[in-house]
C-alpha positions in Angstrom: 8.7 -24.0 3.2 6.6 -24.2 -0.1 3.2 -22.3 0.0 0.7 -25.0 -1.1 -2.5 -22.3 -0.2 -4.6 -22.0 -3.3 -5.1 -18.4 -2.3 -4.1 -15.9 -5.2 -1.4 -13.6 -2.8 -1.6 -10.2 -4.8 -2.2 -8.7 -7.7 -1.4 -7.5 -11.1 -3.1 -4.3 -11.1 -3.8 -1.7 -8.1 -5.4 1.3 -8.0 -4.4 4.4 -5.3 -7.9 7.0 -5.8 -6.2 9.4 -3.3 -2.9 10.8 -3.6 -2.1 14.5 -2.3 1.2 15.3 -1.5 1.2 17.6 1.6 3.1 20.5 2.6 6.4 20.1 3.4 7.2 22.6 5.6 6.7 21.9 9.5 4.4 23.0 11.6 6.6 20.6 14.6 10.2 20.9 16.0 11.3 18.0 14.0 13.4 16.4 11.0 10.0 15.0 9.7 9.3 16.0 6.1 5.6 15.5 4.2 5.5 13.4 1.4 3.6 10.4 0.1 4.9 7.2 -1.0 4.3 4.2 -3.0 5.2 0.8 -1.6 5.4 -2.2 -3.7 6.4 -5.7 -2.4 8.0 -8.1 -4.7 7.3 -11.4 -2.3 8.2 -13.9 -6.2 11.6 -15.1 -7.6 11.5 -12.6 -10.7 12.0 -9.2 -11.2 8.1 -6.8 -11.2 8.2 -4.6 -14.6 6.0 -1.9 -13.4 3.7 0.3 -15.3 1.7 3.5 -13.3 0.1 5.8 -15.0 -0.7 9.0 -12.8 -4.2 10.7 -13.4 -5.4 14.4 -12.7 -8.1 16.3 -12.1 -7.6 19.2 -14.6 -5.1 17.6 -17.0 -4.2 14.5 -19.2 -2.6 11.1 -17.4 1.0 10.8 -17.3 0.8 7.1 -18.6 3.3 4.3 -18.9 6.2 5.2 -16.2 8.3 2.5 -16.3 9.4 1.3 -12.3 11.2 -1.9 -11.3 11.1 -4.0 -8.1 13.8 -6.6 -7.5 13.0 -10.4 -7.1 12.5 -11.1 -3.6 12.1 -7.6 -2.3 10.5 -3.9 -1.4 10.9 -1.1 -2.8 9.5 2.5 -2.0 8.9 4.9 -4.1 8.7 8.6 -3.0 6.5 10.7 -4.9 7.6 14.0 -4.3 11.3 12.1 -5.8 11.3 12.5 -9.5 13.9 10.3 -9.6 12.3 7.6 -8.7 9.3 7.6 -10.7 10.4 8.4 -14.1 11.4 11.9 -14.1 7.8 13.3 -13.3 7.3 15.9 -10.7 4.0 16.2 -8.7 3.5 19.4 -7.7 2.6 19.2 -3.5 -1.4 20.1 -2.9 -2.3 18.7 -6.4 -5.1 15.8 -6.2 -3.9 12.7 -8.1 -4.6 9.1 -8.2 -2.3 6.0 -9.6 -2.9 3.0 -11.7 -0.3 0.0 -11.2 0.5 -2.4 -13.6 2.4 -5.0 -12.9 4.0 -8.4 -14.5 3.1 -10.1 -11.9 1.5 -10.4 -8.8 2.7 -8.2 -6.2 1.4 -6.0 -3.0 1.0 -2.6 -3.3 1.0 -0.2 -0.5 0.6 3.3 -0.1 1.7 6.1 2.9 1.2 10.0 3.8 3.4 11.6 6.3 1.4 15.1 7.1 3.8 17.0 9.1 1.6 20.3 8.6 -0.3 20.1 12.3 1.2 19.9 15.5 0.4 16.4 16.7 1.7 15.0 12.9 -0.1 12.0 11.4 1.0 8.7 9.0 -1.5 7.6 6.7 -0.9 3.9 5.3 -3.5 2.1 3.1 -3.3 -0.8 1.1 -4.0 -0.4 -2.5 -6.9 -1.1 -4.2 -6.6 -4.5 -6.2 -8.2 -4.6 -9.8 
């Protein structure tokens, strides 16, 4: 079914103000493991040529990571995965934010599994739209 809405779904650019990678070590008898992740949701017919630059509080931004979604798809990035967002390692207990570029519209969503107290917690936010 065609959308014929007039409302713009998405958006270009996102911003994420608080990233922290927690701990990953367990505090829980479980398989659970902390870590953050970006979520982006490709919802159009062509591929999303992403751009996210990562900024610090005590150093430059890492600027220009090139990240792909797939037409018609989602895709999750893992931030404590190098290899999935360009090589760069975020070091776990280090403030950071994100700035997402994208070809075109798309949803961007963002997560935090804190496995480091006992009753364990999963943050999920939506992205700031810019």
């Amino acid at each position: 079914m065609e959308e014929k809405s007039n409302l713009k779904h998405g958006s270009k650019n996102w911003y994420v103000a608080d990233g922290w990678i927690p701990s990953k070590h367990e505090t829980i008898d479980s398989e659970l493991e902390g870590h953050e992740a970006l979520i982006i949701l490709n919802y159009q017919n062509v591929d999303a040529e992403i751009l996210l630059d990562i900024f610090f509080e005590d150093k430059e931004p890492i600027e220009n990571v090139k990240l792909k979604v797939p037409a018609r798809r989602v895709k999750c990035f893992r931030m404590d995965h190098p290899e999935e967002i360009g090589g760069v390692k975020i070091e776990r207990l280090t403030q950071y934010a994100l700035k997402i570029k994208s070809n075109i519209e798309v949803i961007v969503q963002f997560g935090r599994m804190d496995v480091t107290q006992p009753n364990l917690a999963y943050a999920c936010m939506i992205a700031m739209p810019g």
